[in-house]
C-alpha positions as a Markdown table, in Angstrom:
| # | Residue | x | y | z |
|---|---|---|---|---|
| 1 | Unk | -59.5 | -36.1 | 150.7 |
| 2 | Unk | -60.3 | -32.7 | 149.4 |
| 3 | Unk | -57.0 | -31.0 | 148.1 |
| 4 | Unk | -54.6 | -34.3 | 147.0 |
| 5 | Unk | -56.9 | -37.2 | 146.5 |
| 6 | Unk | -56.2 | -38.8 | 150.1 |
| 7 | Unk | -57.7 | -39.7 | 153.2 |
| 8 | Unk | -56.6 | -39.6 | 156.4 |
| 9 | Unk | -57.1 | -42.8 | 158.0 |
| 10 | Unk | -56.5 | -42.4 | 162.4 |
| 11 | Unk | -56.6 | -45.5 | 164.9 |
| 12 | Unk | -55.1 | -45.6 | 168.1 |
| 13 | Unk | -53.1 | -48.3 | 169.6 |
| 14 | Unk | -51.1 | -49.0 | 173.1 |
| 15 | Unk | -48.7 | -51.9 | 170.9 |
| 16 | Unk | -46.8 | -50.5 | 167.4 |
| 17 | Unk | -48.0 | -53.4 | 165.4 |
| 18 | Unk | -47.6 | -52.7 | 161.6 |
| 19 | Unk | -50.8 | -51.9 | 159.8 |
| 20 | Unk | -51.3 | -53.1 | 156.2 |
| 21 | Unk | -53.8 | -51.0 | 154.4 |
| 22 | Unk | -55.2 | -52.4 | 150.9 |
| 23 | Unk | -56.8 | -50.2 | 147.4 |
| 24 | Unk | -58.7 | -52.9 | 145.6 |
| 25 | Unk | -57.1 | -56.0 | 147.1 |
| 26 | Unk | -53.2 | -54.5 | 146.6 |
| 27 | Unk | -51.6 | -53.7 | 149.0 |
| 28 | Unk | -50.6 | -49.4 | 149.4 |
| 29 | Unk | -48.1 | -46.7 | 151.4 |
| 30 | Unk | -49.1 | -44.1 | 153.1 |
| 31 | Unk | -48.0 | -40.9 | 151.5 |
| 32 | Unk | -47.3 | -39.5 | 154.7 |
| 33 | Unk | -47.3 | -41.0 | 158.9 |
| 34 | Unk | -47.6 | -39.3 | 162.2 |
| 35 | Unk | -47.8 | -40.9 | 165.5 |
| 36 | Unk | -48.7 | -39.0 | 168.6 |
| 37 | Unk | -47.9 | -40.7 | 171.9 |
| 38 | Unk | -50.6 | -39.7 | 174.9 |
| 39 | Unk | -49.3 | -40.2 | 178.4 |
| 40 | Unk | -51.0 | -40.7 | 181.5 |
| 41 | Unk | -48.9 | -40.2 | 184.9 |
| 42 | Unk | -45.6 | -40.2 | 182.9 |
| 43 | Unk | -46.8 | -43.5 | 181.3 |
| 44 | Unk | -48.0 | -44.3 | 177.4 |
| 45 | Unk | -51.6 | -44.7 | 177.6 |
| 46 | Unk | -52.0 | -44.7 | 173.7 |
| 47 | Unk | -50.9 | -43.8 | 170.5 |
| 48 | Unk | -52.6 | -42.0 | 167.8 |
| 49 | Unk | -51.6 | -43.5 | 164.5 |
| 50 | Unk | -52.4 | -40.5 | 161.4 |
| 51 | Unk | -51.9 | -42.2 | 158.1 |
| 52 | Unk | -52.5 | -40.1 | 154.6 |
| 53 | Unk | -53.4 | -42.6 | 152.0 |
| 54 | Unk | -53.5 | -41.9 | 147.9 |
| 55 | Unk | -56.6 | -43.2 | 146.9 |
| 56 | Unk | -56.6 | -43.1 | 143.4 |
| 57 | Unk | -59.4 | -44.5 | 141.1 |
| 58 | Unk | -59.8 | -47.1 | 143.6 |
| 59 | Unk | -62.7 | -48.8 | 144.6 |
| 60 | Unk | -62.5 | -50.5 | 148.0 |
| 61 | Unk | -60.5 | -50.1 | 151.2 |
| 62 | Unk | -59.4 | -52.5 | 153.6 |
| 63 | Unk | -57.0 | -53.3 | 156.6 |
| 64 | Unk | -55.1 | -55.2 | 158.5 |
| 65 | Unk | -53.3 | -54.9 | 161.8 |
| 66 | Unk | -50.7 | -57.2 | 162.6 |
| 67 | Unk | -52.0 | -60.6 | 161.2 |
| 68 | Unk | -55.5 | -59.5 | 162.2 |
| 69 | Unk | -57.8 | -58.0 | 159.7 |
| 70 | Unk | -59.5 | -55.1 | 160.6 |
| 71 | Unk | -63.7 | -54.0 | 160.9 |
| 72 | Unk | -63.7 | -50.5 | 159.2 |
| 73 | Unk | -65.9 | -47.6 | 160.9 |
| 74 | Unk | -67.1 | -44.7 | 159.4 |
| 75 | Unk | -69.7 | -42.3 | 161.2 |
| 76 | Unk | -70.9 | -45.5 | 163.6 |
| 77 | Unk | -71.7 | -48.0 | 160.6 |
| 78 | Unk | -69.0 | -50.5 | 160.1 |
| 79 | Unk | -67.9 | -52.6 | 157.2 |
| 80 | Unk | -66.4 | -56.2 | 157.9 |
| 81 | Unk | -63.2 | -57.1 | 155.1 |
| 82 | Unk | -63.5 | -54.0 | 153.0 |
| 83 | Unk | -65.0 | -50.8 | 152.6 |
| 84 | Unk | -66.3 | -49.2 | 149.2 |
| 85 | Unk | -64.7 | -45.8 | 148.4 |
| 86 | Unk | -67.9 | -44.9 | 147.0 |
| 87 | Unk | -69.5 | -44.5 | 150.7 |
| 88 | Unk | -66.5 | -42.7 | 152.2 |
| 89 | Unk | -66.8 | -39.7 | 149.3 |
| 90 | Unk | -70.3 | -39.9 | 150.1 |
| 91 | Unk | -70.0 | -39.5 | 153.6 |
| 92 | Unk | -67.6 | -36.7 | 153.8 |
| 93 | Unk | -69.8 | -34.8 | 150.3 |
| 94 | Unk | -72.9 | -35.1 | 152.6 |
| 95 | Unk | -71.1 | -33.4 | 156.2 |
| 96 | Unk | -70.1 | -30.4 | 153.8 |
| 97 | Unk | -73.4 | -29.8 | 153.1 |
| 98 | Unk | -74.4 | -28.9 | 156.9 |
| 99 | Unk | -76.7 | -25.3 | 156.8 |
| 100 | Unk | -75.9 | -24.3 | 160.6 |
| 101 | Unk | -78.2 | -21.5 | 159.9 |
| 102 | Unk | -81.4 | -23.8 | 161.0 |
| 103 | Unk | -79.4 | -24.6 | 164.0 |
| 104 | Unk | -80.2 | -23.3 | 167.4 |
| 105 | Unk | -78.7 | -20.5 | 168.9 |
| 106 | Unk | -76.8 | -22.4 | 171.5 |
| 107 | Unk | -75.5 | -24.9 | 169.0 |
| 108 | Unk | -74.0 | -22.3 | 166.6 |
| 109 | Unk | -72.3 | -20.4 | 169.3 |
| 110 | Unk | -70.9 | -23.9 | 170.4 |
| 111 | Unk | -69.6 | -24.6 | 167.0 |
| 112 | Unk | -68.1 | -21.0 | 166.4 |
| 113 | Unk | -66.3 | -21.7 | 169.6 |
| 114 | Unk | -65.0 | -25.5 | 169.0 |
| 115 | Unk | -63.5 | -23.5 | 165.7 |
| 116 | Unk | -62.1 | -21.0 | 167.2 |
| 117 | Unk | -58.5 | -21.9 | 167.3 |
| 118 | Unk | -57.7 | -20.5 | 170.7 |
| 119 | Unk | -60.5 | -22.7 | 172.2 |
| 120 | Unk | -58.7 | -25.5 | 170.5 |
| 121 | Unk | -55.4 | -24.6 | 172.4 |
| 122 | Unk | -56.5 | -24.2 | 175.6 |
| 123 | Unk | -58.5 | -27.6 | 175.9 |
| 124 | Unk | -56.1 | -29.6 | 173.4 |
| 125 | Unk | -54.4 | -31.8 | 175.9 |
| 126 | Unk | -57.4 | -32.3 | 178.2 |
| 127 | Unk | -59.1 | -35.9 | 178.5 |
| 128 | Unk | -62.6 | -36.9 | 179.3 |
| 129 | Unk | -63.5 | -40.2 | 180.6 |
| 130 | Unk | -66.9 | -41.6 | 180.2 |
| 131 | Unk | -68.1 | -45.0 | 181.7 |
């Protein structure tokens, strides 16, 4: 949302129903769609879906999957039919704002680490299951 005016919108999904994704009630393309299969014992567990979407001057986003429409979720609050635009720049304004300086020791060195990219490519295809 920060360098072209979109957002990426991820969802994951065992079935490759179409998703239909709506800007004010009209229905929009993604600019650009990746899909990332996951497989578990040689079998597709799930798909990640990554969809970049113009926003615009819009005002409201909204979904639907199939011929189901969709809650939207955004940092464990959700939104039932449509979304404002307003609270997603608001959201993602507010998380750059973080001062890890008042942090604890343990939690910065964590978050150094999770940066680091070479972290990232030794634990990138691991899974954790919690029940």
């Amino acid at each position: 949302m920060r360098f072209r005016g979109e957002m990426l919108i991820r969802y994951f999904s065992h079935f490759d129903e179409p998703i239909f994704l709506y800007l004010d009630g009209r229905d929009r393309y993604p600019s650009h769609r990746k899909v990332r299969s996951y497989k578990f014992i040689d079998r597709l567990f799930v798909n990640e879906y990554r969809l970049w979407l113009p926003l615009g001057d819009a005002t409201t986003l909204s979904g639907r999957v199939g011929n189901i429409n969709t809650d939207i979720y955004l940092a464990g609050r959700g939104w039932r039919g449509a979304i404002p635009i307003k609270s997603i720049r608001e959201h993602f304004r507010e998380v750059d704002r973080v001062d890890s300086s008042k942090f604890p020791l343990s939690i910065r060195v964590q978050r150094m680490l999770y940066s680091n990219i070479i972290f990232r490519k030794m634990f990138r295809d691991s899974w954790m299951f919690i029940e």
